[in-house]
N, C-alpha and C positions, 0 to 999 in steps of 0.2 A: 638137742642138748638136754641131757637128764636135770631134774631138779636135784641142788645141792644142801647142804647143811644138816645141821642138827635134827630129829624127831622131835614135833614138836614146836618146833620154831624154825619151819623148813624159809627159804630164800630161794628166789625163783630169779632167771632172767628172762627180761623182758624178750618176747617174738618165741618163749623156749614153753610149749602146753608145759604145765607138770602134770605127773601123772602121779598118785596118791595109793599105796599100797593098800590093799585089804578091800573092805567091803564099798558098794558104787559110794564115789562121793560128788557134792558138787563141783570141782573141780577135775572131772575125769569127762574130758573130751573126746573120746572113742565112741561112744555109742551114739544114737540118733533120739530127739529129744522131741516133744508135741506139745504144743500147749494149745489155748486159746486166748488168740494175741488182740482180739476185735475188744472195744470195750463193754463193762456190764451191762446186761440189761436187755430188750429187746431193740434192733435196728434194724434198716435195709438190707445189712448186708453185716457177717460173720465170718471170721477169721481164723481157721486153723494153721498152725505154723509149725514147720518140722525144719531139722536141722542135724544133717547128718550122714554120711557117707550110705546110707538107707533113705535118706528121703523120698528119693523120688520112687523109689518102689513102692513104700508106703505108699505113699499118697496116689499111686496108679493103682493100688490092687484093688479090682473092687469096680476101676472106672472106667466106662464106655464111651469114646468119644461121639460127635453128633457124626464126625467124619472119620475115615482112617487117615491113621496118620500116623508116622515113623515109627522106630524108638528115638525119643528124644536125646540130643545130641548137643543144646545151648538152647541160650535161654527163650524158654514161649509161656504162652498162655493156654490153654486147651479148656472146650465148653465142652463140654456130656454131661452123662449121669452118672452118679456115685451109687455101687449096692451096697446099705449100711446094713452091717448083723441086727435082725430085727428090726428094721423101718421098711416098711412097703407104702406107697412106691417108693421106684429108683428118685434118690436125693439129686435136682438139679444143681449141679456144684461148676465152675472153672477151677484147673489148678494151675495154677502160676510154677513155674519151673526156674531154677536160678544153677548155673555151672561153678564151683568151685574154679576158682578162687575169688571171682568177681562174685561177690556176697557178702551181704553186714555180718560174720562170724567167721568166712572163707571157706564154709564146707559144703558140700550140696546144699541147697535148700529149697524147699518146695510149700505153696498155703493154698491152702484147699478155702475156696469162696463157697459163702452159699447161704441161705435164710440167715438173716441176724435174729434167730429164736434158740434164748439159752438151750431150750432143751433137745434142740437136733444139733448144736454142738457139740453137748457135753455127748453126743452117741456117735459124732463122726471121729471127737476125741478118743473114747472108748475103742472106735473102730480099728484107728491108726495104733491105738496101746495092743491089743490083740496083735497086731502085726508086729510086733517089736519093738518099738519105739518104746522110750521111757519117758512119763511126764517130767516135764520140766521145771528145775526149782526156782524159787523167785529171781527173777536178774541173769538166768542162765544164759539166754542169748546174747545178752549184752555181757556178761563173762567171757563167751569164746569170743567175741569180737575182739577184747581187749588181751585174752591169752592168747589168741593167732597173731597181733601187734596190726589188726586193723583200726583199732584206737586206743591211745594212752590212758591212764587211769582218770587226770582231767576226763577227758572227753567223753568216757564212760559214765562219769559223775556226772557232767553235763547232759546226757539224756535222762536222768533221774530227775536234775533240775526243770528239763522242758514239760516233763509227765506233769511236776507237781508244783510251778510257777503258779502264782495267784493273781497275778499283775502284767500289763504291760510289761515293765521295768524288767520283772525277774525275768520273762521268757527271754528280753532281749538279752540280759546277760547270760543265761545259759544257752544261746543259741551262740552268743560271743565264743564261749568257752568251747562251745562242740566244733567252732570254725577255729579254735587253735589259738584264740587270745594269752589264753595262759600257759600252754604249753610251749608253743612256739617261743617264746622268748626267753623260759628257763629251760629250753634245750638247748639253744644258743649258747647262750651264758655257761652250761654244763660244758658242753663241746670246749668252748673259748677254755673254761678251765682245766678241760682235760692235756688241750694241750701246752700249756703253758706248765701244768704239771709233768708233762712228757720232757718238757724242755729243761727245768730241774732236777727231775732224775740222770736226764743223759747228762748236763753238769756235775752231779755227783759221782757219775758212774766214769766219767771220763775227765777228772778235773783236771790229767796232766795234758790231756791232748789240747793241743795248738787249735783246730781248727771245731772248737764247741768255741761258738761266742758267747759274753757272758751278756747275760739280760741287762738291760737297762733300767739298774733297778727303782730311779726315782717314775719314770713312768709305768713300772709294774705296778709301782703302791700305789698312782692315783687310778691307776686302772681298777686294781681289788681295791683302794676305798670306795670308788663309784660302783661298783658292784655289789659292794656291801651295803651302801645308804638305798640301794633301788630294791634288793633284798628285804632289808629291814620294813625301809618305807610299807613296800606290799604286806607284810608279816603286821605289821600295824595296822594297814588298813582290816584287816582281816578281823580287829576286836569286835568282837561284838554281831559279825555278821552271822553268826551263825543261829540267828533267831528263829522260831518258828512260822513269827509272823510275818518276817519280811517286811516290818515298814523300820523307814529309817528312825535314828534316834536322835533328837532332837535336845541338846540339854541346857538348862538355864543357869549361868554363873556370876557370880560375884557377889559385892557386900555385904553386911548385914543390912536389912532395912532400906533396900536398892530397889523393892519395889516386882523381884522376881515373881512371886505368889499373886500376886493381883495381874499381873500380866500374864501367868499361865493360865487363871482363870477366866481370864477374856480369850486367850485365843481358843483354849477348848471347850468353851461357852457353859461353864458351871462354877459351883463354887468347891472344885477340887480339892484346892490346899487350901488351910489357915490363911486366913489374911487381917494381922495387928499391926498396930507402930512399935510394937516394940520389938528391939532389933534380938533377932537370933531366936525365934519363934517357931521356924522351920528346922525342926534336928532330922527329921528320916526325909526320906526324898519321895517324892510322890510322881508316876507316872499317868499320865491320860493319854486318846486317840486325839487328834483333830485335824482336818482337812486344810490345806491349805493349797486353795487354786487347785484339786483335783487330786493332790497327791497325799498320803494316808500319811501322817509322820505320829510317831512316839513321843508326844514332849516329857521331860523329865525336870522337875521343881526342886533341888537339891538345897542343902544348910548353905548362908552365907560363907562368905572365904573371910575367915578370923582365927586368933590365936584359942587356939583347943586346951582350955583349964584345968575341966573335969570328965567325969571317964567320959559321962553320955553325951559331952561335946567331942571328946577324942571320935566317937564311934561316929557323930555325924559329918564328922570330918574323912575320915574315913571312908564311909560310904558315897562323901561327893568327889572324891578322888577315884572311886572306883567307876562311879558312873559315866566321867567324864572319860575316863581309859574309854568306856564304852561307847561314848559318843562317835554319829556320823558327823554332826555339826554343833558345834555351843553357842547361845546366845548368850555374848557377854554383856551384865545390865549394870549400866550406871545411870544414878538417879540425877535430873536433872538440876541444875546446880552447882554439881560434884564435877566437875570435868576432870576424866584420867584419873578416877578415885583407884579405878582397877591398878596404876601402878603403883602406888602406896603398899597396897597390898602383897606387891611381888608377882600379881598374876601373871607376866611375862615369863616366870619361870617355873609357875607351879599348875598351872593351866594351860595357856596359850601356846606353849612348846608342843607341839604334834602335829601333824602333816596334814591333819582334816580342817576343812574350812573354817573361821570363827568370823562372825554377826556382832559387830559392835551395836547396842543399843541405848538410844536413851530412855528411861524411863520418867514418871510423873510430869512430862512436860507441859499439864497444866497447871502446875504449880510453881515454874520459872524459866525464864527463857533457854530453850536447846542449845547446843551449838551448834552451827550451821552445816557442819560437815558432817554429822552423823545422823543416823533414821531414829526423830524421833518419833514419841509414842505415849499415847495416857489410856490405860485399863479404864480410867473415869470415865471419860469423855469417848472413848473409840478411838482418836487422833493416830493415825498411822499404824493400823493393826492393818487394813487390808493390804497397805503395802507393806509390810513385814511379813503376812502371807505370799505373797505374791516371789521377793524374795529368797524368805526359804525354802520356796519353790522351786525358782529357779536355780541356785546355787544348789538342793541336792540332783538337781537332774542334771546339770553339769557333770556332777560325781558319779554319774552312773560310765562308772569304766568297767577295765578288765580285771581289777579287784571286786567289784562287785559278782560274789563267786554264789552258785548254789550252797545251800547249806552245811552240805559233807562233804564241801570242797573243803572252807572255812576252816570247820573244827578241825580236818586232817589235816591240813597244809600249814596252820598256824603254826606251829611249835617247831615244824622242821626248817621252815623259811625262816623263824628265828635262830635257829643253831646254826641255818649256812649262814646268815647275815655276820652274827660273830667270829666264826671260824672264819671270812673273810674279814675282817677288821681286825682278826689277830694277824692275820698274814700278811694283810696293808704295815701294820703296824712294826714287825717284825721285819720284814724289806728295809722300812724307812728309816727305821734303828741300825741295821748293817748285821742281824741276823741271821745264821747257818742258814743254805739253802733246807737242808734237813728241819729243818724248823716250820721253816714255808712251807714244806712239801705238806707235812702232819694237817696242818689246817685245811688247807687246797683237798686233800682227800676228804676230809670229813663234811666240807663244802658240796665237795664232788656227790657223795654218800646221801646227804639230807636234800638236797634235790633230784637227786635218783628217785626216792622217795616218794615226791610228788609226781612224776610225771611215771609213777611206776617202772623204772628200770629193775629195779630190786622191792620187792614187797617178799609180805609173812603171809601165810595163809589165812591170817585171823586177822586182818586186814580185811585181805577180798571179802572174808564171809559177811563183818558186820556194814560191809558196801552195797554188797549184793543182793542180802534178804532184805536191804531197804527197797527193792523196787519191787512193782508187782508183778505175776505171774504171765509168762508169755512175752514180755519185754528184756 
């Protein structure tokens, strides 16, 4: 199937290569590609990789096996020597042979082993370019993988995640996502709407015929509101994930004078933020590292939650509402004494409202009795810090799901998971009201549309490219 749309803002479907008019581009899957796929530096062993209805010629011209042996015919391995333009001696190399369509790209492919020393790569490199082959642009291999539809655009993103994971945590959530955590359930979901959308149209298109039954529309709406809240929900957790560092963010809220500031500076064992009695001292938010039981987290010290007067109080008002959007978990702190200060404040509705975990705390409990049911805790004295570590320990590694996405998952999939989430809350919404089916349908597509989106059914070409040059060469 040809690539369709507009110059320029071309639209592809998914399993369909496009092919791009004019001079070679990255996205022209006809020719045969070479890189070196081993990583920098010197090793045991180096990796040339080709990929392309030419591979395996490539990577035979030139090589003597130690025995005869076919033309190859599926997939082997074969040991000889390699004659490289200008190296004497013959290169001891294996070449790995792979048969289309059983291939991570689907096309021939073929990797020439041999010394892990840069500089007899870059000449067996050079070798295979002299034969045809064209090097390869950043992420190209994992390009045709995903334009053959051997992986969705997730799972493509997810090997980007495994290269450049810094943690436990991260590799296991991009290893999640390469085994289909995130795709598999907004294909579902896609599919479920497709047809339900199928089932609207044939209502419209047939409203006098007898035998179209009509949908049952109070369980259609709590079906799209439940699709719309697991939508959203995901689209939320997504705030903020797109960090570079990868550690979680941790944020401290409530009162003025509650005691936040002296307690972020015990757990990240400095004197970070200000620390006065007088209430509302903290206007900017201040962020630190600190460990807790192992795991690396972001704490963030933002302004007490109070009424905002003047401008530089509106701004740190502000900024602690932005942080908390960005929060993985908040620790809510009320000072000892004060029990349930936080709902005076309204924090039930201006904080606590969001789907990520919240840490009730008490703070200064050497200076009067806790209440029993909550962790307390005194900056003074140390009193319950290492179990507050401990903790928010355990509750973010709880949270490590299938939202916890590589980074160019994140940024990309946020904003369209919010547009389908709405577009299904308007169609809940519009059912439940006793609205045109034509009405429904509007939404149900644009659903349908923004999660295509992510799992790549429909992309722009300028999409792929800023996905793509993110990885490195040979991957």
């Amino acid at each position: 199937m040809p690539p369709y749309g507009a110059p320029g803002g071309r639209l592809y479907r998914f399993l369909s290569p496009p092919k791009i008019d004019g001079a070679m581009s990255l996205f022209d899957s006809s020719d045969t590609i070479a890189a070196i796929a081993s990583p920098s530096g010197a090793g045991p062993r180096g990796i040339v990789r080709l990929s392309g209805d030419d591979a395996w010629a490539i990577a035979l011209s030139g090589f003597e096996a130690d025995r005869p042996e076919p033309p190859p015919a599926r997939a082997e391995m074969r040991i000889g020597q390699l004659r490289v333009d200008g190296l004497r001696p013959r290169l001891p190399v294996s070449v790995a042979l792979w048969p289309a369509p059983w291939t991570y790209t689907r096309q021939p492919l073929a990797e020439i082993h041999t010394v892990g020393s840069p500089p007899l790569l870059r000449q067996v490199l050079t070798h295979c370019l002299a034969r045809g082959a064209r090097h390869a642009e950043a992420g190209e291999f994992t390009l045709r993988a995903f334009l053959s539809g051997r992986l969705d655009l997730t799972r493509a993103e997810a090997v980007l995640g495994v290269i450049d994971a810094q943690s436990p945590a991260q590799l296991d959530a991009a290893l999640r996502q390469l085994a289909g955590g995130l795709s598999a359930p907004i294909t579902s979901l896609r599919d479920r709407l497709l047809d339900v959308l199928a089932h609207l149209e044939a209502n419209l298109d047939f409203a006098d015929e007898s035998d179209v039954d009509p949908l049952g529309r109070a369980a259609l709406a709590a079906e799209l509101r439940a699709a719309s809240d697991d939508v959203l929900g995901l689209a939320e957790k997504l705030c903020g994930r797109d960090r570079s560092d990868g550690a979680p963010r941790v944020v401290l809220v409530g009162p003025p004078n509650a005691g936040k500031s002296r307690l972020f500076n015990a757990l990240v064992g400095g004197a970070q933020a200000i620390v006065s009695p007088v209430a509302g001292t903290t206007r900017d938010y201040v962020s630190a590292f600190a460990d807790c039981h192992g795991l690396t987290v972001e704490l963030v010290d933002t302004a007490g939650i109070d009424m905002a007067e003047t401008q530089i109080e509106q701004a740190a008002q502000a900024q602690r509402v932005d942080q908390t959007a960005r929060a993985d978990m908040l620790l809510v702190c009320e000072p000892s004494g004060m029990p349930r200060a936080s709902e005076s404040l309204d924090l039930d509705d201006r904080v606590i409202r969001t789907r990520r975990p919240d840490l009730r705390v008490t703070t200064k409990c050497d200076l009067a009795q806790p209440s029993p049911d909550t962790l307390a805790t005194s900056a003074a004295t140390g009193e319950g810090l290492e179990a507050l570590r401990a903790v928010i320990a355990a509750t973010l590694r709880r949270q490590v799901t299938d939202a916890d996405l590589p980074a160019s998952t994140s940024a990309r999939c946020r904003d369209s998971l919010g547009r389908a989430g709405e577009a299904l809350r308007s169609a809940a919404e519009t059912v439940r009201s006793g609205g045109g089916d034509e009405l429904v349908a509007i939404d149900l597509r644009q659903a349908v549309d923004e999660l295509g989106k992510v799992i790549g059914v429909t992309v722009t070409d300028d999409i792929l490219d800023r996905i793509f040059r993110r990885f490195c060469i040979g991957k």
